[in-house]
N, C-alpha and C positions, 0 to 999 in steps of 0.2 A: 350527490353521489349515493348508490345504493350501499350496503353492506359486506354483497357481492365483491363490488369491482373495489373494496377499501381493501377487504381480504385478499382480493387476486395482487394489491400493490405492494400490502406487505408479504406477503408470499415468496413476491418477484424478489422483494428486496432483502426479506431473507436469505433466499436460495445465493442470490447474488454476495453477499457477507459471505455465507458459511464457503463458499469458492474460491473466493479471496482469501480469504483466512489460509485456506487449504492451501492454495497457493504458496503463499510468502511462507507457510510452514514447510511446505515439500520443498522448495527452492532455499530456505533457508539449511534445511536437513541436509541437501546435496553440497552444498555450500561446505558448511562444514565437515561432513562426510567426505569432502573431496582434500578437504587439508587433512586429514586422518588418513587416507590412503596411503598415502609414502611409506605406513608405517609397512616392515614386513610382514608378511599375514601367520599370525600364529596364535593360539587358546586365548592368549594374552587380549589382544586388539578387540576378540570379541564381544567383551563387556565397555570396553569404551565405545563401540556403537551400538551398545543399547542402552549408553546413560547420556548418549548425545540429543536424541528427544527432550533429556528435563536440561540438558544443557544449553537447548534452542530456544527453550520457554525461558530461561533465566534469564539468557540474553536478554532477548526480547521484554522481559520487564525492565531490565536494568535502559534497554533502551528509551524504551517511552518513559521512566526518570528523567533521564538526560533529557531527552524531547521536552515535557513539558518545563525543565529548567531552562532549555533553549526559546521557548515561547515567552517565559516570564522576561528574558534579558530583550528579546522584540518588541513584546509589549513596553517592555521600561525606554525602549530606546524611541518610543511612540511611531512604529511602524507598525502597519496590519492592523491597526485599531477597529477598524469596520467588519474584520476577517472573524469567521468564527475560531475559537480554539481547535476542534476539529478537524477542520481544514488543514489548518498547517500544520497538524499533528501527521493528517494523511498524508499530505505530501514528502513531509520529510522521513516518513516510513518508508514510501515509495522511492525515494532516493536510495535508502536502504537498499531495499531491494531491488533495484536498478544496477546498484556495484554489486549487489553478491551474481543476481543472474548475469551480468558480463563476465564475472571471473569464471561462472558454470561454463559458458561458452566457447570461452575459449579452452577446454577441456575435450580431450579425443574421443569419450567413452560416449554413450550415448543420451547421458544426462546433458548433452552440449544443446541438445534442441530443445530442453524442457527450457536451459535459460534461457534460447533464441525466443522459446514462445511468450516466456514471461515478460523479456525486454520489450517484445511489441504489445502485448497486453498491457505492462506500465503507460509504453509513450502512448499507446490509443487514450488508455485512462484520463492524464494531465493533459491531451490534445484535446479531450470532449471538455473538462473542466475548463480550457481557455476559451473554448469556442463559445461553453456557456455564459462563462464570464463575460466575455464581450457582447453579447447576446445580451445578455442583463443591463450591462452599462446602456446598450442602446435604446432597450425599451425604455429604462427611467428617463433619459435623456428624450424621448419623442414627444413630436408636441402631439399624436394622438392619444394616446395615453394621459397625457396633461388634460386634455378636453373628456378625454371617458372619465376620471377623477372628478374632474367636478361638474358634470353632466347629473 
């Protein structure tokens, strides 16, 4: 591979993260933002949504805490052992965010379709990860593959 096409891959796969990120932060922001609404609208409300940004970031750390405490009790339970730690760190983010954009959704206002679009962006997400999973199982499992190996 050239230099070129290594650049255009991490590129892709940057642009692709900093998206995502943007995502689960926008979707998490409405999320919460949408439990703050009830409040009535007065001077008061306004500084709690502009401290709910560093309140989405806390979460979110204190989540992936949990999370990798959740990984260490799988790993001890000798499941996933093959799995990398990131894997199931992103998926059970992605769960995350799967309940918060349903709850968006079912909202009147018009953050309802930012969660519709997020919920189908997750399940395409965990549909390509299966598709590739299996995809993987197969090729190890072939016997061409077996014969290119030790060809």
């Amino acid at each position: 591979m050239t230099q070129t096409t290594l650049y255009r891959k991490r590129k892709r796969k940057a642009i692709e993260a900093y998206f995502g990120s943007a995502l689960v932060f926008i979707v998490s922001y409405l999320f919460a933002a949408a439990l703050v609404a009830p409040l009535r609208w007065s001077p008061y409300v306004l500084p709690i949504y502009l401290l709910l940004p560093f309140v989405v970031c806390i979460f979110w750390l204190i989540a992936f805490g949990i999370n990798s405490l959740v990984i260490k009790v799988i790993r001890g339970g000798r499941l996933f052992r093959k799995v990398a730690d990131r894997y199931v760190q992103d998926v059970i983010a992605q769960v995350l965010l799967l309940f918060f954009a349903a709850a968006l959704s079912h909202s009147v206002l018009w953050n309802r379709w930012i969660g519709i679009v997020a919920m189908a962006l997750v399940a395409l997400n965990l549909a390509a990860r299966l598709a590739f999973a299996l995809k993987d199982k197969e090729l190890r499992s072939s016997p061409e593959r077996t014969t290119i190996l030790t060809d």
